[in-house]
Structure formats: structure tokens, C-alpha cells
C-alpha positions as a Markdown table, in Angstrom:
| # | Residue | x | y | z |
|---|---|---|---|---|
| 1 | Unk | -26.9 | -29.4 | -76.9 |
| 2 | Unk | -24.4 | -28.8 | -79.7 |
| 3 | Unk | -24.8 | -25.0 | -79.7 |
| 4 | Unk | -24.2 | -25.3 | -76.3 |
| 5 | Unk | -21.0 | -26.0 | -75.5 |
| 6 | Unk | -19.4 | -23.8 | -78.4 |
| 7 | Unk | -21.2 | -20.8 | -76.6 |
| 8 | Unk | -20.3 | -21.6 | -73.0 |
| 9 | Unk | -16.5 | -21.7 | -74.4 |
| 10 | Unk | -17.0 | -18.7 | -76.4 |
| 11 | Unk | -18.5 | -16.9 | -73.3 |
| 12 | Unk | -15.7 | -18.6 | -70.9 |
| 13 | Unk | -13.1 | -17.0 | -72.9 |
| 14 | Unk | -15.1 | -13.5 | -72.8 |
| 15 | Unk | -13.5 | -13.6 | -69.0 |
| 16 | Unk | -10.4 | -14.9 | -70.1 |
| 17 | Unk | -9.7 | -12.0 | -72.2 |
| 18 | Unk | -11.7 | -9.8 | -69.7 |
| 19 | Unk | -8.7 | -10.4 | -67.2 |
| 20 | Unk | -6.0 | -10.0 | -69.7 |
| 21 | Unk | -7.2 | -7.0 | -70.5 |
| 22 | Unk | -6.8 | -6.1 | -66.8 |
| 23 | Unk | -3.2 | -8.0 | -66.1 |
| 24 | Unk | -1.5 | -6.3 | -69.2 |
| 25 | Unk | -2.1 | -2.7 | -67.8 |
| 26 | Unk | 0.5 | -3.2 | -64.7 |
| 27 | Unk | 2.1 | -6.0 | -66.9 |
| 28 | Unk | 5.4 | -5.8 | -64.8 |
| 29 | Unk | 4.4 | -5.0 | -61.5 |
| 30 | Unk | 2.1 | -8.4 | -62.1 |
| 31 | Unk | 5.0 | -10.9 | -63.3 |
| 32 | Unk | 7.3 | -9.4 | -60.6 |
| 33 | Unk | 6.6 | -11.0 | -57.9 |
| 34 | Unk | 5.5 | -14.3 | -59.9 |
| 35 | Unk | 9.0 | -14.7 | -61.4 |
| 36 | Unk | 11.6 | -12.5 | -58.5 |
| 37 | Unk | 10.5 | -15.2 | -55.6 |
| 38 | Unk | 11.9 | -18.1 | -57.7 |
| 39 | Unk | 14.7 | -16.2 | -59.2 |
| 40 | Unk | 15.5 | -15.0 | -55.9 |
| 41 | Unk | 15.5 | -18.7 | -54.6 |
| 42 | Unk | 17.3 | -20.1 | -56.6 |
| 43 | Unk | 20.2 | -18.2 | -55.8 |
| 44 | Unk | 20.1 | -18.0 | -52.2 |
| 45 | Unk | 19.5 | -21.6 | -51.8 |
| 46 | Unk | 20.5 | -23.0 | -55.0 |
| 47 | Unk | 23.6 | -21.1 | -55.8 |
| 48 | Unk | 24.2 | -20.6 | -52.2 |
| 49 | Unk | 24.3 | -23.5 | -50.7 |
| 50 | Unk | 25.5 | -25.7 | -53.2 |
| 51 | Unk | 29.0 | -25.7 | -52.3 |
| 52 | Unk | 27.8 | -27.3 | -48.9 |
| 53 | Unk | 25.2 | -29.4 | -50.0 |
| 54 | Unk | 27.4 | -31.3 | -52.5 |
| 55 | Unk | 25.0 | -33.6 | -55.2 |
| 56 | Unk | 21.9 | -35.2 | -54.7 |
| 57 | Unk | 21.4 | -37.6 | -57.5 |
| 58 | Unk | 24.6 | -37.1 | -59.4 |
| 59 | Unk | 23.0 | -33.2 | -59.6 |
| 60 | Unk | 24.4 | -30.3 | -58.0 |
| 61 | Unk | 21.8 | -28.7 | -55.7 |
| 62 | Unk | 20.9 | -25.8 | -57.8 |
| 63 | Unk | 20.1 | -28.4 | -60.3 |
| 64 | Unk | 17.9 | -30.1 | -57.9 |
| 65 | Unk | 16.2 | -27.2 | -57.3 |
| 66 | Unk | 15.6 | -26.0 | -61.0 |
| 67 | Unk | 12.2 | -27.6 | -61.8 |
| 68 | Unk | 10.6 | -26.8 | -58.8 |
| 69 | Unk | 11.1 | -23.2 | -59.1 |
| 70 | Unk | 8.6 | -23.8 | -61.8 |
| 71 | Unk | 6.4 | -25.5 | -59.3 |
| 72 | Unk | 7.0 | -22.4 | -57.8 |
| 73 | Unk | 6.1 | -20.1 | -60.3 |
| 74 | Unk | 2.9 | -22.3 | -60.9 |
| 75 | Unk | 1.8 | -22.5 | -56.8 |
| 76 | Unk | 1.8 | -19.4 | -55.8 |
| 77 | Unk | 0.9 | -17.5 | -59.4 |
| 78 | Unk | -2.4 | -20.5 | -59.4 |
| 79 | Unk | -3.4 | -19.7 | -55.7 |
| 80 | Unk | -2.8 | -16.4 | -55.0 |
| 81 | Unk | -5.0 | -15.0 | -58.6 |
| 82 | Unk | -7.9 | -17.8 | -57.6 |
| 83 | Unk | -8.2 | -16.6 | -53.9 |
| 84 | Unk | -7.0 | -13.0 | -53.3 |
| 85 | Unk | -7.8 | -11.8 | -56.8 |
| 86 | Unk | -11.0 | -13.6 | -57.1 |
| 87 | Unk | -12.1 | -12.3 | -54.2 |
| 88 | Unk | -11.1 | -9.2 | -54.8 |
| 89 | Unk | -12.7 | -9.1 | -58.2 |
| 90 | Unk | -16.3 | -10.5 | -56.4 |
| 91 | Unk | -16.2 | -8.8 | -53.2 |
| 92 | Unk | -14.9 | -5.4 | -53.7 |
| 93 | Unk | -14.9 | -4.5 | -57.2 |
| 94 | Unk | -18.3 | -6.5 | -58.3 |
| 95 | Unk | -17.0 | -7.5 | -61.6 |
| 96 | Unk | -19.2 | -10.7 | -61.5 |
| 97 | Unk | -22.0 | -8.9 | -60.7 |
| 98 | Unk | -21.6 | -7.0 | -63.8 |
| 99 | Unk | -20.5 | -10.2 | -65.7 |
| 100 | Unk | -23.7 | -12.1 | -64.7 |
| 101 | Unk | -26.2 | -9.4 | -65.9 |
| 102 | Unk | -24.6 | -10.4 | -69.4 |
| 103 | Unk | -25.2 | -13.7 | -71.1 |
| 104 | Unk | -22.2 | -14.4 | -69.2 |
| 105 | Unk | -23.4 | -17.6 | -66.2 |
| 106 | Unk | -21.4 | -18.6 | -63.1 |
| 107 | Unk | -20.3 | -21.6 | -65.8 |
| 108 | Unk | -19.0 | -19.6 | -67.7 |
| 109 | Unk | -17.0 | -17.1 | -65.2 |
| 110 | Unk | -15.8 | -20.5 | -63.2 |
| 111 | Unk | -14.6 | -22.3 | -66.6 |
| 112 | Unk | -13.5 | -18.7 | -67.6 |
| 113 | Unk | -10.8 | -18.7 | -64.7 |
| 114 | Unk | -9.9 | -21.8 | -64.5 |
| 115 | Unk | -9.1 | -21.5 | -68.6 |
| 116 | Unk | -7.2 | -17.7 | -67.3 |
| 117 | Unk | -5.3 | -19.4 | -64.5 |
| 118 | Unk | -4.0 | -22.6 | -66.8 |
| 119 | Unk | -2.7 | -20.1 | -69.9 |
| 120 | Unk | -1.1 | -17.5 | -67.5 |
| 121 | Unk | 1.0 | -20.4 | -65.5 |
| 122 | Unk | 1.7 | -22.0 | -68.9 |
| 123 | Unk | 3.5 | -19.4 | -70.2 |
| 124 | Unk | 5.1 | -18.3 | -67.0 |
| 125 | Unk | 6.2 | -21.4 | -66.8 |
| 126 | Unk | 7.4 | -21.7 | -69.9 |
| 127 | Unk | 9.3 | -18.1 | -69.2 |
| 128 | Unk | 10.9 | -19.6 | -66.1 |
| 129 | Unk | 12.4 | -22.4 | -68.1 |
| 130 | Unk | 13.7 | -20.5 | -70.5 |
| 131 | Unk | 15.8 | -18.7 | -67.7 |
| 132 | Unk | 16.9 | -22.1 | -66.5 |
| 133 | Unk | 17.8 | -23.3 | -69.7 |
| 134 | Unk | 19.9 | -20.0 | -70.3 |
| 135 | Unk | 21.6 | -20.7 | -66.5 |
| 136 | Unk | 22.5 | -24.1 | -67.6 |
| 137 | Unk | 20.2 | -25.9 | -64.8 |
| 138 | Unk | 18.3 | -27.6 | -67.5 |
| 139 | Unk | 20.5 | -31.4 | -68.0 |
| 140 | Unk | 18.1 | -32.2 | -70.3 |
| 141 | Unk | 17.3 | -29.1 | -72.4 |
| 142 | Unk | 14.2 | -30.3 | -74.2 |
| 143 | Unk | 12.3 | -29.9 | -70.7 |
| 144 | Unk | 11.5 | -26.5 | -71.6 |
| 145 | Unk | 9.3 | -27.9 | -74.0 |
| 146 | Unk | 7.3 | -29.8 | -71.3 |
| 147 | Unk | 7.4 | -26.9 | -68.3 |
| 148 | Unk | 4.3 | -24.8 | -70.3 |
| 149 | Unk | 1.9 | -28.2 | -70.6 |
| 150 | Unk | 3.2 | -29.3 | -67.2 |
| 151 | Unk | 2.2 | -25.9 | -65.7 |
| 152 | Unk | -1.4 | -25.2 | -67.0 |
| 153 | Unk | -2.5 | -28.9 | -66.0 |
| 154 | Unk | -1.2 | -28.4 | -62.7 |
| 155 | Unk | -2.5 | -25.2 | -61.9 |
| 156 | Unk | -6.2 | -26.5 | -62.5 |
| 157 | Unk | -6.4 | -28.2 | -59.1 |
| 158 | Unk | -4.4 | -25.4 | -57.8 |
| 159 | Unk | -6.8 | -22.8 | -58.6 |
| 160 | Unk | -9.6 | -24.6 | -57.8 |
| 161 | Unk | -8.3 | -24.9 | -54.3 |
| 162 | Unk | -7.6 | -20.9 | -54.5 |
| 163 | Unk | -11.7 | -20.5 | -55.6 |
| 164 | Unk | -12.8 | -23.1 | -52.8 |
| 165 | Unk | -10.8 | -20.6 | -50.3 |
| 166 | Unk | -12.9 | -17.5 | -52.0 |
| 167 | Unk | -16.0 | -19.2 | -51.7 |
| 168 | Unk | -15.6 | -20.5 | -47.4 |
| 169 | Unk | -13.3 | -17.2 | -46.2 |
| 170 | Unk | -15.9 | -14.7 | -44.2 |
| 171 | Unk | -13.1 | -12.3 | -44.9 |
| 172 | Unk | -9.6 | -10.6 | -47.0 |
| 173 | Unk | -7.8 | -11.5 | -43.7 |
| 174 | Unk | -8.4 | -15.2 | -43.7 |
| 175 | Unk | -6.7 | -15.7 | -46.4 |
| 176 | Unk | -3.4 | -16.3 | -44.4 |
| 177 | Unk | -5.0 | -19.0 | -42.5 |
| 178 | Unk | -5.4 | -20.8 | -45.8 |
| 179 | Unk | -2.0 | -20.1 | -46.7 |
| 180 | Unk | 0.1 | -21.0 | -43.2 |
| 181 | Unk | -2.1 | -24.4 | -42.8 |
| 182 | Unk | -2.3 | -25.5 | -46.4 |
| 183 | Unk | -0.4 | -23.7 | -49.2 |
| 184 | Unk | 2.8 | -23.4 | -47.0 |
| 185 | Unk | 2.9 | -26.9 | -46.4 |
| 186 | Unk | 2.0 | -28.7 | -49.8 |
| 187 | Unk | 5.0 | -26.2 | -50.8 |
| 188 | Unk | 7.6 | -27.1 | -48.3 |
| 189 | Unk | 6.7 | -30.9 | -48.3 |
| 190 | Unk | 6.5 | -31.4 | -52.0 |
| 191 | Unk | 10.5 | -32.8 | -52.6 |
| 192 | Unk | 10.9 | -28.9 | -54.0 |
| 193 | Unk | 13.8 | -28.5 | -51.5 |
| 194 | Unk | 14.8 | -32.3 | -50.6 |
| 195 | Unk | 14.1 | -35.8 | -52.1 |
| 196 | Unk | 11.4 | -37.4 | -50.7 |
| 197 | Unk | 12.6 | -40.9 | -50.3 |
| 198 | Unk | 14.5 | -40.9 | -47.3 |
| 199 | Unk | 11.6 | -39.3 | -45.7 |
| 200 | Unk | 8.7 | -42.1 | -46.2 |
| 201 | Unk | 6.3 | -40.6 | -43.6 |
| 202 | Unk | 6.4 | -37.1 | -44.8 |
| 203 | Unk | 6.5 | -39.0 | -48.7 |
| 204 | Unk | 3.2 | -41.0 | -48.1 |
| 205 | Unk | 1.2 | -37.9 | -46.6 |
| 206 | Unk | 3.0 | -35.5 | -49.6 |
| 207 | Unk | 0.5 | -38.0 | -52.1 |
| 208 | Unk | -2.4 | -36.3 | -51.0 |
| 209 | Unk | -1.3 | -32.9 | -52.5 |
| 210 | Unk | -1.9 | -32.4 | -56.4 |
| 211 | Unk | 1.4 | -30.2 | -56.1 |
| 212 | Unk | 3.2 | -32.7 | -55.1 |
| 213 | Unk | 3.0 | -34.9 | -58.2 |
| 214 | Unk | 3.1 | -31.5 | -60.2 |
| 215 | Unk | 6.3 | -30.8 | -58.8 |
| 216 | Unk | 7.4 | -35.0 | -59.7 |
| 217 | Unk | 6.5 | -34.4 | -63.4 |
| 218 | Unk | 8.8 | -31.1 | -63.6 |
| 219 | Unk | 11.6 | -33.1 | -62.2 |
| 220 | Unk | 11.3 | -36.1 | -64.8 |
| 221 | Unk | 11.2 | -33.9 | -67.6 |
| 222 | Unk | 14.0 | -32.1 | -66.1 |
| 223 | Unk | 16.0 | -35.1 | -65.0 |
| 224 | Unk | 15.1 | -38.0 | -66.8 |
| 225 | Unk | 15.2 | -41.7 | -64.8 |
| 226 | Unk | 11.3 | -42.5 | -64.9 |
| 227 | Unk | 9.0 | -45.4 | -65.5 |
| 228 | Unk | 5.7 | -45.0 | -67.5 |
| 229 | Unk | 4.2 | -46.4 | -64.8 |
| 230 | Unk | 5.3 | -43.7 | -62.5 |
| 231 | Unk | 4.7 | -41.0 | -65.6 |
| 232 | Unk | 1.3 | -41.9 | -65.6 |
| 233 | Unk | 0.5 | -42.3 | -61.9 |
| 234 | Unk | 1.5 | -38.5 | -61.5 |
| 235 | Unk | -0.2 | -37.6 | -64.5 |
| 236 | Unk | -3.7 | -39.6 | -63.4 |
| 237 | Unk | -3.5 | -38.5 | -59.7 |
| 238 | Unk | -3.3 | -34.2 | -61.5 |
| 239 | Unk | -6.5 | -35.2 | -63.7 |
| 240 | Unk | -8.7 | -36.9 | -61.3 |
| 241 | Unk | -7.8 | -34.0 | -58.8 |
| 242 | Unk | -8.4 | -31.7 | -61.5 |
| 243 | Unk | -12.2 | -33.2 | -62.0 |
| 244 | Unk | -13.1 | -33.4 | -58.5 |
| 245 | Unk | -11.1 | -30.3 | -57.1 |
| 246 | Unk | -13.0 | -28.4 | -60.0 |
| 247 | Unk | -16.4 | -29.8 | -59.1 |
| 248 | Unk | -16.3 | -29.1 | -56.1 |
| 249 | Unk | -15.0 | -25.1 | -56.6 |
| 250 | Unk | -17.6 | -24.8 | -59.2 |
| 251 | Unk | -20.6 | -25.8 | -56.8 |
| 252 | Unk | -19.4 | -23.8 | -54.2 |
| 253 | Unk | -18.9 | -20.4 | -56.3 |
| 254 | Unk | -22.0 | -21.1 | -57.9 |
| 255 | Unk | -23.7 | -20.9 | -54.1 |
| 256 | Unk | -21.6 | -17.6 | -53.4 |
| 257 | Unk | -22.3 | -15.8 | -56.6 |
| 258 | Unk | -26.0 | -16.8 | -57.0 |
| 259 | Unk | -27.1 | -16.3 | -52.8 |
């Protein structure tokens, strides 16, 4: 039992570095999109509307806006690499076909994205600050330091909702459905773009996404003004959706890969 677990890991990371192998070859054209949606963002509605917005919190808006356009970053790098390039990678190109005539299990491929997903948003993450730091839409600079650890735990549930999506689509296509009924509106609803207090209906039903208190943590490391308590109730909610979340993706990519 000992062995064991040093050798799933040490298989686990044999797809980590499998895909980063891959992701370095069209390095630029893969970040692109990752880091010009939240740049892009950011100054149409932060920079933009600012000026008519006035502050929210004592913040100007594009300071409002700052940590979740690591949210951002995080959401939509997490999802869209667990669903469209996992299936891509299963369905089309068969690499986990190849992978499982190896030593290589559906453990260790599952575990192997999941550990792929959480490095990649940690250090795009951790990029995305930087830029926010340099803009000055950081009031307390030693956020940055946070955004990377931040990112990686949130995109484990985020990912494993991008791998449940693989496993139940029939088809490429569907993909959207998943996206206009579920990704779209964790990501509009989530206080990115407005604080969630004034809005207690639209608050109470935001709890159920993992993004949601992903997006809370950014803001208190950005802003400050927090309890424990509240610190710890995000940071519990992104575990235990973490655990069950990744359960459940496991078992179901286990039944798509092994049928």
C-alpha cells in the first residue's frame, strides 16, 4: 500500500507533463485567449465604465473588478481544457487509449488532469495578478501572493465539472448547452461584476456554485475586510466541493474510458 501511492503520483504526473509537452508547442496561441478575455474586460467595463459607476465599497469599479478577472482567468482556462480538450484528447485523438495500454490507469489520467488543470490556473493566475499589480488595481499588493494558491484550489471543482461534461455530452456540439445553462451563469451570478448583497435572492442561489466562493476568496485577498469565519466558510465549501465534485468526475470517466 505504501508503494502505491508514490507510483500512482509518479504515473499521474507522466500526464501532467504529457500535456505540457503539448501546451508549450502553440505556447502563445494557448495563453491568448486565457489572458486577452480578462484583459479585454477589464478595460471595457472596468476602465470604461468607471467614470459612471462611481465606487462601490470605497473602490473604484475597475478595482472591483480586479480579482475576478482572475476568477476569470481560472473559469474558463479550468472548464474549457477539462471539457473541450478532454474530449478532444479521448474522442478524436485517442491519447487515453494509448495512455491506458501503459502502466498508466484511468486513476492516474483523472488525478493526472486534475493535478494539469490546478498548476496551469495557478500560474495563470498568478500571471494575471502580476498585470493587476503593475495597473495599480491591487490595494493590497501582497494579494498576488495568494491569486496562484487561490487559483489551483479553485479550479479542482471547476475541472471536475468540465470532466463530468466530457463524460454525459453524446457530442463536440453539446458543449454549448453546458456552457449557456451552467458555466455562463455561475460566471455572471458570482459578484464578479456586482456585489452580491443587495441582491439576497440571486446571493443565496450564487452559494451553490464552487465559483462563487472562488471568486469571494480573490476579493478578500484583494480587498481586505473579512472574518475567519467567513475565510474559512469559502475555503471549506471549495474543499468539500473539491472531494465530492472529483468523486463523482472520476467514476464517471472511469465508466467512459473503461466501456
Amino acid at each position: 500500500m505504501t508503494n502505491k501511492v508514490p507510483h500512482t503520483l509518479e504515473l499521474a504526473w507522466c500526464v501532467v507533463v504529457r500535456n505540457w509537452v503539448v501546451y508549450r508547442k502553440d505556447f502563445l496561441a494557448n495563453i491568448s485567449p486565457t489572458l486577452a478575455d480578462p484583459a479585454l474586460m477589464l478595460v471595457a467595463l472596468g476602465m470604461g465604465l468607471s467614470p459612471f459607476v462611481g465606487q462601490i465599497s470605497g473602490l473604484s469599479y475597475a478595482q472591483y473588478l480586479a480579482p475576478g478577472m482572475v476568477a476569470t482567468t481560472v473559469l474558463f482556462s479550468s472548464f474549457f481544457e477539462s471539457s473541450y480538450g478532454f474530449y478532444v484528447r479521448m474522442t478524436y485523438e485517442s491519447v487515453f487509449k494509448a495512455m491506458l495500454t501503459t502502466p498508466i490507469g484511468v486513476k492516474e489520467v483523472v488525478l493526472g488532469e486534475f493535478f494539469w488543470g490546478a498548476i496551469r490556473t495557478a500560474m495563470m493566475g498568478g500571471v494575471v495578478g502580476l498585470v493587476l499589480l503593475v495597473l495599480g488595481l491591487l490595494p493590497r499588493p501582497q494579494a498576488v501572493f495568494f491569486f496562484p494558491f487561490i487559483a489551483g484550489l479553485l479550479s479542482i471543482p471547476l475541472s471536475a465539472i468540465g470532466l463530468l461534461a466530457s463524460a454525459l455530452v453524446r457530442n463536440i456540439n453539446q458543449f454549448q448547452t453546458v456552457y449557456s445553462f451552467l458555466i455562463a451563469p455561475i460566471f455572471y451570478l458570482s459578484g464578479i461584476f456586482f456585489p452580491l448583497d443587495g441582491h439576497p435572492v440571486i446571493a443565496t442561489v450564487a452559494q451553490i456554485s464552487p465559483f462563487t466562493h472562488g471568486v469571494r476568496l480573490l476579493q478578500i485577498a484583494t480587498w481586505g475586510h473579512a472574518t475567519t469565519t467567513e475565510i474559512l466558510y469559502h475555503l471549506g465549501v471549495l474543499v468539500v466541493a473539491s472531494l465530492v465534485l472529483g468523486m463523482w468526475a472520476n467514476r464517471r470517466i472511469c465508466q467512459k474510458l473503461t466501456n
